[in-house]
C-alpha positions as a LaTeX table, in Angstrom:
\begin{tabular}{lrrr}
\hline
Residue & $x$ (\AA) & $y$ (\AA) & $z$ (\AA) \\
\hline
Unk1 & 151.72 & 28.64 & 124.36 \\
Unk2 & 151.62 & 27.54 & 127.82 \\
Unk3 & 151.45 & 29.90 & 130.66 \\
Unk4 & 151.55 & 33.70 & 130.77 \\
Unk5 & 150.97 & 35.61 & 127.80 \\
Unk6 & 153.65 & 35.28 & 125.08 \\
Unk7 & 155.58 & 38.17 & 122.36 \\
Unk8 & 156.26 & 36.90 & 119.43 \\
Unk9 & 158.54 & 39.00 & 116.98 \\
Unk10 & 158.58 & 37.40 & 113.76 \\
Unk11 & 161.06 & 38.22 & 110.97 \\
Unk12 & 162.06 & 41.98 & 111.83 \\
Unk13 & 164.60 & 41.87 & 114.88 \\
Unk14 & 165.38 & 45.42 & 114.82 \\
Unk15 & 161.96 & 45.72 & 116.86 \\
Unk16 & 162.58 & 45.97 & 120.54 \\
Unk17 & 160.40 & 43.89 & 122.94 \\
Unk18 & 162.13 & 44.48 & 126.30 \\
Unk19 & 159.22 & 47.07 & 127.16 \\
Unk20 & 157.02 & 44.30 & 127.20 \\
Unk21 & 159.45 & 42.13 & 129.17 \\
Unk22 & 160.09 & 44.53 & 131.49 \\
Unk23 & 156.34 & 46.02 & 132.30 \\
Unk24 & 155.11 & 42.54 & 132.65 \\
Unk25 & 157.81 & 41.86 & 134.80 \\
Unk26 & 157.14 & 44.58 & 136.85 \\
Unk27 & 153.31 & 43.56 & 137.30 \\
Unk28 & 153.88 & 40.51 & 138.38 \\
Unk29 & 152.43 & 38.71 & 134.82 \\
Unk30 & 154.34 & 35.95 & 133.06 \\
Unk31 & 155.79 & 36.85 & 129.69 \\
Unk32 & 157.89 & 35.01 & 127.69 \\
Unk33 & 159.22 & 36.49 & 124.00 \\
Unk34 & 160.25 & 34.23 & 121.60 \\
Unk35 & 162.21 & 35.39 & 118.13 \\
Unk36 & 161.35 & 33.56 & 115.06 \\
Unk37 & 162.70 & 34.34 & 111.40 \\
Unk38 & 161.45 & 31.50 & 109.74 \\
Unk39 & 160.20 & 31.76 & 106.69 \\
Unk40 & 156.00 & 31.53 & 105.98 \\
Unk41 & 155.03 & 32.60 & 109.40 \\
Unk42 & 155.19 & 36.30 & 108.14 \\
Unk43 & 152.13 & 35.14 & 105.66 \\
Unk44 & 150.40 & 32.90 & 108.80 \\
Unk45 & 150.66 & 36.15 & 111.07 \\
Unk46 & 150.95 & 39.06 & 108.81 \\
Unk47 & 152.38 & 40.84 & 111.87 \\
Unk48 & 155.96 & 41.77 & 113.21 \\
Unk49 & 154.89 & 41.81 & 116.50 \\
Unk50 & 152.15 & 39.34 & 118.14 \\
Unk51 & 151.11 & 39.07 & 121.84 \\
Unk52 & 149.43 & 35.91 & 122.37 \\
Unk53 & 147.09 & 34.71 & 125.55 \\
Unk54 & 148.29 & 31.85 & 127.21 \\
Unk55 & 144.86 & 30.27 & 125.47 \\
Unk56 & 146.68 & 30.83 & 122.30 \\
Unk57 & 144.24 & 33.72 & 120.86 \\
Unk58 & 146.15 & 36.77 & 119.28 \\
Unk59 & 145.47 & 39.62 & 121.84 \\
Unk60 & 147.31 & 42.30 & 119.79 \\
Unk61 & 149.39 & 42.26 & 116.56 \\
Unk62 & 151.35 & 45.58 & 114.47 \\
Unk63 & 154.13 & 45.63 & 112.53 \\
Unk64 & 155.52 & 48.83 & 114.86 \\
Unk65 & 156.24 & 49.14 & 118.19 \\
Unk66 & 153.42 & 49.42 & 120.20 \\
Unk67 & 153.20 & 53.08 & 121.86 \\
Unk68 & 151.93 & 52.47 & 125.08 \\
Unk69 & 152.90 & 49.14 & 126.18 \\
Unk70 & 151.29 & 49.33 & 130.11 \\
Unk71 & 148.06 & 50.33 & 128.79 \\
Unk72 & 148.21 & 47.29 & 126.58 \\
Unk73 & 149.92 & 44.86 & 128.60 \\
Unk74 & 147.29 & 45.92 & 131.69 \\
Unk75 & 144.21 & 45.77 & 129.66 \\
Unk76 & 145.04 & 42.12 & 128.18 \\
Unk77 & 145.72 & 41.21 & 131.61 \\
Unk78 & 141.53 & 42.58 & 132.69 \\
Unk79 & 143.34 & 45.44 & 134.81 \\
Unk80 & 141.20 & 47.42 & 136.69 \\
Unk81 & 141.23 & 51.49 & 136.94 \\
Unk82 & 141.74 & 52.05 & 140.59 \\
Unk83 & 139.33 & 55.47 & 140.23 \\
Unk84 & 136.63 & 53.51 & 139.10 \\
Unk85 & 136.66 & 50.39 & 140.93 \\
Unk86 & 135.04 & 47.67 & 138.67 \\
Unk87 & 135.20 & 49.18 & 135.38 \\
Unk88 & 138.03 & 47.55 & 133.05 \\
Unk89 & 140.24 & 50.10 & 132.05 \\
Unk90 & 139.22 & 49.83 & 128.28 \\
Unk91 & 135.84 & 51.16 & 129.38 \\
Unk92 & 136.62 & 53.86 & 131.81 \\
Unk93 & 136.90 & 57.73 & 131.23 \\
Unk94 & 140.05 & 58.06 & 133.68 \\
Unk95 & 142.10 & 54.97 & 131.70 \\
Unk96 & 145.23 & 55.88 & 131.61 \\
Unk97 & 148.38 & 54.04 & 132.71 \\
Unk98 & 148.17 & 56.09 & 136.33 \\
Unk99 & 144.59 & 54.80 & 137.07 \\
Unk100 & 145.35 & 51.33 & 137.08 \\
Unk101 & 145.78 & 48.75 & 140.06 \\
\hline
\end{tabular}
């Protein structure tokens, strides 16, 4: 997928991705979105929405909108909660979208 993580929205184009764009952006990560309506790669991904690692493993898929894209996008990217120093933010009791660095 090359480098930087990678949105794929597959079939359903009503679903808005520019969160994603736009947070990653904003953190300084690489993010690329790519729109695909072929057909068969709804039964390959069984998602609307994928976000892929640049290593090419699936580090989130749903068929909705994803709630709260900068926990998401900072937690694939091994963000750190700035109250709790060398916790990832997955594991700490402050982790919320304010705590990280």
């Amino acid at each position: 997928f090359g480098k930087g993580f990678t949105v794929l929205r597959i079939g359903d184009e009503s679903l808005a991705i520019n969160e994603f764009e736009a947070y990653a952006r904003q953190r300084g990560n690489p993010l690329r979105s790519i729109s695909i309506s072929a057909r068969g790669l709804t039964e390959i991904y069984r998602r609307s929405l994928v976000l892929v690692r640049p290593d090419g493993h699936v580090a989130w898929e749903s068929n909705t909108q994803c709630a709260d894209v900068k926990s998401l996008v900072d937690t694939v990217n091994g963000a750190r909660c700035a109250e709790c120093s060398n916790q990832s933010i997955l594991d700490c009791e402050n982790g919320n979208a304010a705590n990280i660095r």
